[in-house]
Jmol script that loads the backbone (N, CA, C; Angstrom):
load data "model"
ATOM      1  N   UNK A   1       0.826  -1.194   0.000  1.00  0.00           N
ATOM      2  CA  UNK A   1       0.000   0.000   0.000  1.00  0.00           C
ATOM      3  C   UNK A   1       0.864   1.249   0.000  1.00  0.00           C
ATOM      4  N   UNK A   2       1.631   1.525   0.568  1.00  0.00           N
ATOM      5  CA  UNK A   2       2.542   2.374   0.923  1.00  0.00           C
ATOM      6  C   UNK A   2       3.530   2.753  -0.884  1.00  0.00           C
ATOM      7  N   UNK A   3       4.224   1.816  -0.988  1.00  0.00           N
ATOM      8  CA  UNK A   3       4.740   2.094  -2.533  1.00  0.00           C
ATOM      9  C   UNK A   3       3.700   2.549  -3.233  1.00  0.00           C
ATOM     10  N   UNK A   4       2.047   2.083  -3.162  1.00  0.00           N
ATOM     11  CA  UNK A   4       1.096   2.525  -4.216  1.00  0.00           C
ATOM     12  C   UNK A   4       0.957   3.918  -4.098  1.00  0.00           C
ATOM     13  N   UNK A   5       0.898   4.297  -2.534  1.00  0.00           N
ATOM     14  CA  UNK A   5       0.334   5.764  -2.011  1.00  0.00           C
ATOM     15  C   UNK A   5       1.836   6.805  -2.604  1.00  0.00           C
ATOM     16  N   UNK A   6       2.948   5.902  -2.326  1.00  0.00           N
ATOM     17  CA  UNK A   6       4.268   6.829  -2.939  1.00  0.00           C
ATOM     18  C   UNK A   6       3.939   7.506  -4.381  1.00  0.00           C
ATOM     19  N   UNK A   7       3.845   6.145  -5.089  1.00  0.00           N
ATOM     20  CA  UNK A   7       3.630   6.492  -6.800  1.00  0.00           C
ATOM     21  C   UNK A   7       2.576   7.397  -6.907  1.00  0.00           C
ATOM     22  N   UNK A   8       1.481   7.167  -6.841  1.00  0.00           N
ATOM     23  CA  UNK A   8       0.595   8.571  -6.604  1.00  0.00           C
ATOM     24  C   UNK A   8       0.558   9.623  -7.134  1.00  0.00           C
ATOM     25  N   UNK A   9      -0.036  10.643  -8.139  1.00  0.00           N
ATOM     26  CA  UNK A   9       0.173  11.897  -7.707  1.00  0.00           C
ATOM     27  C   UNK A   9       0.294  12.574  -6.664  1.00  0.00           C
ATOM     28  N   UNK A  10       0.872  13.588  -6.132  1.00  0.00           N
ATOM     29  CA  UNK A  10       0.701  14.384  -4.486  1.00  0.00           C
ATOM     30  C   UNK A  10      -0.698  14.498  -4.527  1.00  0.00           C
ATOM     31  N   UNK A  11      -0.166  14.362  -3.009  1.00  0.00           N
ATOM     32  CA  UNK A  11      -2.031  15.199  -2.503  1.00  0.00           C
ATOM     33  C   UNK A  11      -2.249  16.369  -1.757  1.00  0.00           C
ATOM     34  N   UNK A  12      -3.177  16.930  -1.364  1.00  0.00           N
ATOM     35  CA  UNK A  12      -4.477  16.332  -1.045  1.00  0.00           C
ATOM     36  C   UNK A  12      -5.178  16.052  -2.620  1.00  0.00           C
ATOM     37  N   UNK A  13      -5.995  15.345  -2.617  1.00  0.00           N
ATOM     38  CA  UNK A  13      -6.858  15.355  -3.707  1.00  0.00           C
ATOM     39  C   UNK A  13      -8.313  15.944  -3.174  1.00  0.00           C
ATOM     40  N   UNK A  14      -8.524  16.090  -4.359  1.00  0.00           N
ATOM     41  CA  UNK A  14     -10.140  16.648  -4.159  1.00  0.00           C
ATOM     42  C   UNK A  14     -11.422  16.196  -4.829  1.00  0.00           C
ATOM     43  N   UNK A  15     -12.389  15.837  -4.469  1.00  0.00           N
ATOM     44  CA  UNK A  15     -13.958  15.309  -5.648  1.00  0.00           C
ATOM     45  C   UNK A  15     -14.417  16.878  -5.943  1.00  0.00           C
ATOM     46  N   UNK A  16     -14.498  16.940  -7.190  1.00  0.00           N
ATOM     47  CA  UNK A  16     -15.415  17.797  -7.916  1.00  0.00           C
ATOM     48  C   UNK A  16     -16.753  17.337  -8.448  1.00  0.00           C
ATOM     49  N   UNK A  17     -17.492  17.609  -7.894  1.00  0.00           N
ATOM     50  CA  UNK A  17     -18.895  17.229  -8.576  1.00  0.00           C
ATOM     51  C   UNK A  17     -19.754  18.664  -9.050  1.00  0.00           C
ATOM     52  N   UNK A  18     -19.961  18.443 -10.614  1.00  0.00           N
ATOM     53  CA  UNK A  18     -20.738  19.532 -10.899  1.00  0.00           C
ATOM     54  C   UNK A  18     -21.993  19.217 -10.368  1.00  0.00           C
ATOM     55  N   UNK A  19     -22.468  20.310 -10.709  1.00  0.00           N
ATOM     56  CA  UNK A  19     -23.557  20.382  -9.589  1.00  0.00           C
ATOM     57  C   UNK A  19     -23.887  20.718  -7.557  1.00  0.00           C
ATOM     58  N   UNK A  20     -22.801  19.899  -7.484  1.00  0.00           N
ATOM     59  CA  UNK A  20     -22.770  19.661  -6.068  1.00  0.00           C
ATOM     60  C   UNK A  20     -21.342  21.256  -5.614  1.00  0.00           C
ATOM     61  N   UNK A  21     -20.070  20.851  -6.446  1.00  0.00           N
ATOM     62  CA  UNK A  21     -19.148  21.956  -6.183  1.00  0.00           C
ATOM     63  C   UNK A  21     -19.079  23.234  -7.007  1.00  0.00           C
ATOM     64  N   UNK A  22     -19.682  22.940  -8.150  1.00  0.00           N
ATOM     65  CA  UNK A  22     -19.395  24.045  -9.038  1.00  0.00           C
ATOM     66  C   UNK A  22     -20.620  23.695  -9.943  1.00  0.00           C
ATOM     67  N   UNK A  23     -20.532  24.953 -10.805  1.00  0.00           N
ATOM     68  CA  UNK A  23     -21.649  24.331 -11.753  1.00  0.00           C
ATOM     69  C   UNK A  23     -21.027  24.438 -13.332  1.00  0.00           C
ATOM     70  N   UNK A  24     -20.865  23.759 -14.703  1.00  0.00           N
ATOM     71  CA  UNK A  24     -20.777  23.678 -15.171  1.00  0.00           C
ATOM     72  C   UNK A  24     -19.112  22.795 -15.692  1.00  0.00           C
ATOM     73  N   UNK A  25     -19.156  22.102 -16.419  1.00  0.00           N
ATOM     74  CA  UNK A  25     -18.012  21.040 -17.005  1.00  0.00           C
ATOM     75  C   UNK A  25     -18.310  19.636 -16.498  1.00  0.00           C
ATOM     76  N   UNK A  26     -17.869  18.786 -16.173  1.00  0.00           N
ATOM     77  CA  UNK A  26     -17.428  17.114 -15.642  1.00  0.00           C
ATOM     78  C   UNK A  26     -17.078  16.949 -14.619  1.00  0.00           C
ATOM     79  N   UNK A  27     -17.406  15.929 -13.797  1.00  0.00           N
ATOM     80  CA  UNK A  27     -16.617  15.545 -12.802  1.00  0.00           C
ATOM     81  C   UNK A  27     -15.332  15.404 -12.603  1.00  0.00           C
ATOM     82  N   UNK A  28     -14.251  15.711 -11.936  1.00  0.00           N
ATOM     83  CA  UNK A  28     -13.175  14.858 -11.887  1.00  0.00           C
ATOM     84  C   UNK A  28     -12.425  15.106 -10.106  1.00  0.00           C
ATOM     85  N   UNK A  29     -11.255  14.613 -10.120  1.00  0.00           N
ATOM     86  CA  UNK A  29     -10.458  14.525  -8.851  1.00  0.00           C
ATOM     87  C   UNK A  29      -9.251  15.791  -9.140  1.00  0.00           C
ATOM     88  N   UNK A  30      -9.115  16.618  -8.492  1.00  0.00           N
ATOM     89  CA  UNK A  30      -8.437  17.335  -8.824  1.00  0.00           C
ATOM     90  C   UNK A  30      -6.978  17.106  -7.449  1.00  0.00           C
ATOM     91  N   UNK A  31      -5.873  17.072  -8.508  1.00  0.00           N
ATOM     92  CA  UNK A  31      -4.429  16.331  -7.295  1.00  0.00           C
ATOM     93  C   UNK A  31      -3.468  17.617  -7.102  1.00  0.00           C
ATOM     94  N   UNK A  32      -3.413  17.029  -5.609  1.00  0.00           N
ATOM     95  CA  UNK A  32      -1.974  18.262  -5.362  1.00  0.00           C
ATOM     96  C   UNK A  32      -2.595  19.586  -5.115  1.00  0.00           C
ATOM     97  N   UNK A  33      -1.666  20.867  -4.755  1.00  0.00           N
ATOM     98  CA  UNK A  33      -2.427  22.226  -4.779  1.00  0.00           C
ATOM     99  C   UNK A  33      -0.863  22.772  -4.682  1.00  0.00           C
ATOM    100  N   UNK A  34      -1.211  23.886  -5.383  1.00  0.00           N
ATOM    101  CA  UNK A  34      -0.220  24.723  -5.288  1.00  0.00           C
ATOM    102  C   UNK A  34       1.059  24.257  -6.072  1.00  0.00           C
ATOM    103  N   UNK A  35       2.674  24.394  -6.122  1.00  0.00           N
ATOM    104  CA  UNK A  35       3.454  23.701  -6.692  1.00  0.00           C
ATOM    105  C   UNK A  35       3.407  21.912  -7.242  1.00  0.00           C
ATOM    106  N   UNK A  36       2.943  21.686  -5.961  1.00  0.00           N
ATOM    107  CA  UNK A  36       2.196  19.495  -6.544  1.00  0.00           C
ATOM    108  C   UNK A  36       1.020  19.765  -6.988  1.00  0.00           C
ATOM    109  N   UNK A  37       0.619  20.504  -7.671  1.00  0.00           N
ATOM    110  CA  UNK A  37      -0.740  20.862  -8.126  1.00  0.00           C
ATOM    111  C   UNK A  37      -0.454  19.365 -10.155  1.00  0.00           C
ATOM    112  N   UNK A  38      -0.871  18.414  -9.623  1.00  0.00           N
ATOM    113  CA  UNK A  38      -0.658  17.503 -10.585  1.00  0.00           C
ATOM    114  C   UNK A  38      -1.953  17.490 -11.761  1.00  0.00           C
ATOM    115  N   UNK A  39      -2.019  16.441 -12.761  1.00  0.00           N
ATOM    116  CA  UNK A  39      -2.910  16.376 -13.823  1.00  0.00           C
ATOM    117  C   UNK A  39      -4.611  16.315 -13.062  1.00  0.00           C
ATOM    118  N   UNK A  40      -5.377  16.826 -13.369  1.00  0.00           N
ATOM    119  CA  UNK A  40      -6.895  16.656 -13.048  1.00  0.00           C
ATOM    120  C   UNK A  40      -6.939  14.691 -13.226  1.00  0.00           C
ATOM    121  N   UNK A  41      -7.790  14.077 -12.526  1.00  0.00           N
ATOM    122  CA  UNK A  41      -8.380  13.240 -12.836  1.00  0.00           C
ATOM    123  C   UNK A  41      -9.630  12.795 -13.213  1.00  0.00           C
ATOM    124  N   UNK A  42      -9.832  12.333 -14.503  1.00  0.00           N
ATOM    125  CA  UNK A  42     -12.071  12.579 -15.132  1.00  0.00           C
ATOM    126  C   UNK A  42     -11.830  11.090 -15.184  1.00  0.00           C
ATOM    127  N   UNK A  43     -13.348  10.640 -14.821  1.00  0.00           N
ATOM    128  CA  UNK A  43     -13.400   9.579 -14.802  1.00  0.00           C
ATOM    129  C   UNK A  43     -15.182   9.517 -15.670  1.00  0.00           C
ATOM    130  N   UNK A  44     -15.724   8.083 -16.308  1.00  0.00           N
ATOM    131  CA  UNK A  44     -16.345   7.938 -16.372  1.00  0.00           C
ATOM    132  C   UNK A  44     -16.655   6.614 -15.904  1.00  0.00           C
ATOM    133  N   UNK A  45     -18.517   6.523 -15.932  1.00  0.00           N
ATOM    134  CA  UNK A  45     -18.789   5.261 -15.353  1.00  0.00           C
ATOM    135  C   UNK A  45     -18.835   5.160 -13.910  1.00  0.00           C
ATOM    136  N   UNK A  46     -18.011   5.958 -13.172  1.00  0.00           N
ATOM    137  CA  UNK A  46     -18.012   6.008 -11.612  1.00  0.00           C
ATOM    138  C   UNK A  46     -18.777   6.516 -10.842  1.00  0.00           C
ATOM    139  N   UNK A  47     -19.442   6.414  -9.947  1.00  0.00           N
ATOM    140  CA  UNK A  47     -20.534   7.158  -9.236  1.00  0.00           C
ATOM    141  C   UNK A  47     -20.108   8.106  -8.427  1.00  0.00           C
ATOM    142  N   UNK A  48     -20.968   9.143  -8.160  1.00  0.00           N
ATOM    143  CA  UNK A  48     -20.091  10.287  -7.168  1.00  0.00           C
ATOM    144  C   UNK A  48     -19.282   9.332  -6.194  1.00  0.00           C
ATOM    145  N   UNK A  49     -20.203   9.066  -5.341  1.00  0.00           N
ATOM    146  CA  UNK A  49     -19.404   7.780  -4.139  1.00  0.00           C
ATOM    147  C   UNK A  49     -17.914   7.166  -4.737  1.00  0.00           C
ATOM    148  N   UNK A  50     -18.353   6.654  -5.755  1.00  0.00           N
ATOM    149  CA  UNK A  50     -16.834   6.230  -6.327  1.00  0.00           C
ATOM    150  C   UNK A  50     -15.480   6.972  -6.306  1.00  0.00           C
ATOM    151  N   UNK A  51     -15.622   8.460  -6.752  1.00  0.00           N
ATOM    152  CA  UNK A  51     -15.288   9.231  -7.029  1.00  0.00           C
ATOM    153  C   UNK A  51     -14.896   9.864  -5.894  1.00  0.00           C
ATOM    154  N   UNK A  52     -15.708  10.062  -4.847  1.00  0.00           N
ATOM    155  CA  UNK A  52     -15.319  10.668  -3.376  1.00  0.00           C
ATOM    156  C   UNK A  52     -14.255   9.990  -2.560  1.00  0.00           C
ATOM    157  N   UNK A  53     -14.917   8.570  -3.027  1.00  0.00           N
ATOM    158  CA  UNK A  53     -14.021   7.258  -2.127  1.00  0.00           C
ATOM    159  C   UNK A  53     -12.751   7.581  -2.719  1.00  0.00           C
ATOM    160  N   UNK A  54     -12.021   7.422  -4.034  1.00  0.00           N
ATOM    161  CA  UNK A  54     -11.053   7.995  -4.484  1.00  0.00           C
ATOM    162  C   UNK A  54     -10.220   8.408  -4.045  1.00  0.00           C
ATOM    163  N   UNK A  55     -10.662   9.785  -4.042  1.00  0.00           N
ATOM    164  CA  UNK A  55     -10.015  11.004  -3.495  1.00  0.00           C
ATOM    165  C   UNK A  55      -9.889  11.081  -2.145  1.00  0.00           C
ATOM    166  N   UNK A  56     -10.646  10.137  -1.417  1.00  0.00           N
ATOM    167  CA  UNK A  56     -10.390  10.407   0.221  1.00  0.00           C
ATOM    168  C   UNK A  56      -9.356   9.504   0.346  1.00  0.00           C
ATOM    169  N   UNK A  57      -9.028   8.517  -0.251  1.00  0.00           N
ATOM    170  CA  UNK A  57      -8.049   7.316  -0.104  1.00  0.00           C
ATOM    171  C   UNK A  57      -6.695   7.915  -0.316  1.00  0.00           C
ATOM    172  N   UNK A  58      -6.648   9.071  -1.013  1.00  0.00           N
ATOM    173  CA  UNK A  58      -5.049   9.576  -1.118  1.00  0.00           C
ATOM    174  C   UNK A  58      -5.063  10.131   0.197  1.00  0.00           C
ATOM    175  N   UNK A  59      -5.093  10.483   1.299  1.00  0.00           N
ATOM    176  CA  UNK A  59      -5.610  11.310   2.027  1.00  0.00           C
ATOM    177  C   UNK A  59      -5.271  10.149   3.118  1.00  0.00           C
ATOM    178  N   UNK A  60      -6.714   9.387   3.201  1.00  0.00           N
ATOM    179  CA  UNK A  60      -6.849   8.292   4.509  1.00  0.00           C
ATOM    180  C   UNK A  60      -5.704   7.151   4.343  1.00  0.00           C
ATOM    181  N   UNK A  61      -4.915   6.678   3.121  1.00  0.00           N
ATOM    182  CA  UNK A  61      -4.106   5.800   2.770  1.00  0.00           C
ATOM    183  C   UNK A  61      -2.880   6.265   4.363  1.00  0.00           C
ATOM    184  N   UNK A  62      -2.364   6.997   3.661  1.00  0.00           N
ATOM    185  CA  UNK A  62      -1.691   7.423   4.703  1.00  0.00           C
ATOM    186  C   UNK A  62      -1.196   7.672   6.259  1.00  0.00           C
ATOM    187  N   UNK A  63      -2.654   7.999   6.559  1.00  0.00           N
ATOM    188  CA  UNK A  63      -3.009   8.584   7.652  1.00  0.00           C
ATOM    189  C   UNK A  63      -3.027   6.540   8.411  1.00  0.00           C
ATOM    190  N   UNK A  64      -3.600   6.002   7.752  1.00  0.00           N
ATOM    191  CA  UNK A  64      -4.142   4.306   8.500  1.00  0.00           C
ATOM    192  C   UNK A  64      -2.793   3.591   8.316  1.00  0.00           C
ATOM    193  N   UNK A  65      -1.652   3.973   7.293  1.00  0.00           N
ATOM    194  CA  UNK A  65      -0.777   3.213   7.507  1.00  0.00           C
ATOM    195  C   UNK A  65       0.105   3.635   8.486  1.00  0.00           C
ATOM    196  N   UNK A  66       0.187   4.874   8.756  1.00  0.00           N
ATOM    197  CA  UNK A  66       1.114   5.499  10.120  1.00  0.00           C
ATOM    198  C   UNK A  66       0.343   4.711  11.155  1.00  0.00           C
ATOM    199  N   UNK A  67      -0.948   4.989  11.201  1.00  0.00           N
ATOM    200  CA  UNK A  67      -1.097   4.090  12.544  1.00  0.00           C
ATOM    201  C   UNK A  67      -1.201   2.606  12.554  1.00  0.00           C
ATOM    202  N   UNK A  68      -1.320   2.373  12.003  1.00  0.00           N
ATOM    203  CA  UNK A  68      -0.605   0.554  11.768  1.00  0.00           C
ATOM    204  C   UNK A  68       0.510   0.726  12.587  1.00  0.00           C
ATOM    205  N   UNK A  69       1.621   1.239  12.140  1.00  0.00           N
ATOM    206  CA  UNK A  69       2.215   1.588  12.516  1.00  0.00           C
ATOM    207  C   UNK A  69       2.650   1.809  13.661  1.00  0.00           C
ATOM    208  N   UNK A  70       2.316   2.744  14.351  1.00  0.00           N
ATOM    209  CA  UNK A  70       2.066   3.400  15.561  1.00  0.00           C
ATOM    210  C   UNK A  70       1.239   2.133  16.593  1.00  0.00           C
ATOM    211  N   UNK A  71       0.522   1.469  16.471  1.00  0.00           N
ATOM    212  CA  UNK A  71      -0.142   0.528  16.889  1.00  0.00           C
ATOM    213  C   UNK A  71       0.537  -0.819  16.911  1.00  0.00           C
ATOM    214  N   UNK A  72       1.354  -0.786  16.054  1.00  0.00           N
ATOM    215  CA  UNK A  72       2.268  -2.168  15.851  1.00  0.00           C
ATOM    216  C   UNK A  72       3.362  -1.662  17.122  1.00  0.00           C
ATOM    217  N   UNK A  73       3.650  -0.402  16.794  1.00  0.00           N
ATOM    218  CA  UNK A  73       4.898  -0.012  18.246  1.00  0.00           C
ATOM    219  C   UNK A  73       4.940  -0.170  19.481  1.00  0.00           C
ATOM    220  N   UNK A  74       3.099  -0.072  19.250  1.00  0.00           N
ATOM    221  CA  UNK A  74       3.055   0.578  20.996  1.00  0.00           C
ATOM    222  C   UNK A  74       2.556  -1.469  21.575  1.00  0.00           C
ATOM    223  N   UNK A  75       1.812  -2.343  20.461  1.00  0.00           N
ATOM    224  CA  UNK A  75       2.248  -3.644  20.329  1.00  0.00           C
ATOM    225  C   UNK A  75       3.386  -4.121  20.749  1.00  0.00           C
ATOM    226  N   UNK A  76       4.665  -3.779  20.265  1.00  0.00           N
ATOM    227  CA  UNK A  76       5.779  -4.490  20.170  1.00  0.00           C
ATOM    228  C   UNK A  76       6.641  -3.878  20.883  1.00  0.00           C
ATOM    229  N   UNK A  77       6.471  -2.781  22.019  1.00  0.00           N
ATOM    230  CA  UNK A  77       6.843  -2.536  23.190  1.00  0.00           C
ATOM    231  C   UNK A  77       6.329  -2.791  24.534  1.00  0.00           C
ATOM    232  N   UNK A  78       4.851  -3.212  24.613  1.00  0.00           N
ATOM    233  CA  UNK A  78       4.307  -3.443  25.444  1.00  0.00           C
ATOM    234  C   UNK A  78       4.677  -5.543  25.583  1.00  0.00           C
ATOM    235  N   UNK A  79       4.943  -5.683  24.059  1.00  0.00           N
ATOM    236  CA  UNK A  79       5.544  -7.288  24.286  1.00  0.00           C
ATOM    237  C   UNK A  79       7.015  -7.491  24.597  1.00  0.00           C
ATOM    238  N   UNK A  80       7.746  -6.271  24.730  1.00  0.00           N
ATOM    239  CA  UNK A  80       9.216  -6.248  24.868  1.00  0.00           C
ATOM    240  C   UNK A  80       9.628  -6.975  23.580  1.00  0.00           C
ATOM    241  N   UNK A  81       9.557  -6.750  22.380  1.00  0.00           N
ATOM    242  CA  UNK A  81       9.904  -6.784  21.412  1.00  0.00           C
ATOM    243  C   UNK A  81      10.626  -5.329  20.459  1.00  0.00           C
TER     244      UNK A  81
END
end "model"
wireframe off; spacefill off
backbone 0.3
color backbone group
């Protein structure tokens, strides 16, 4: 997971939903901000949900493998390992 989240565009990412964020053009994931401001992502076929899930996964990927992490430590000190 971790090599996948590396390769990646930067994040944060973002869901654009017309309608819902803006009004007029396509859906897509928009990556990075500012200097990592990377390629838009459009998708078809995907449901907003799809699309949200997405973009929160660059985001939550991260965040759940540190605490794996962090949880494996506080594991493998409390076993004297």
């Amino acid at each position: 997971m971790e090599a996948r989240v590396a390769a990646a565009q930067a994040g944060p990412w973002k869901s654009w939903v017309e309608g819902r964020d803006f009004l007029g053009g396509s859906n897509f994931i928009q990556t990075g901000q500012g200097a990592d401001r990377g390629e838009d992502i459009e998708m078809t076929g995907a449901t907003v949900a799809d699309q949200d899930f997405m973009a929160a996964a660059r985001q939550d990927l991260p965040r759940l493998i540190a605490e794996v992490r962090r949880l494996r430590g506080l594991l493998n000190r409390a076993n004297g390992t």
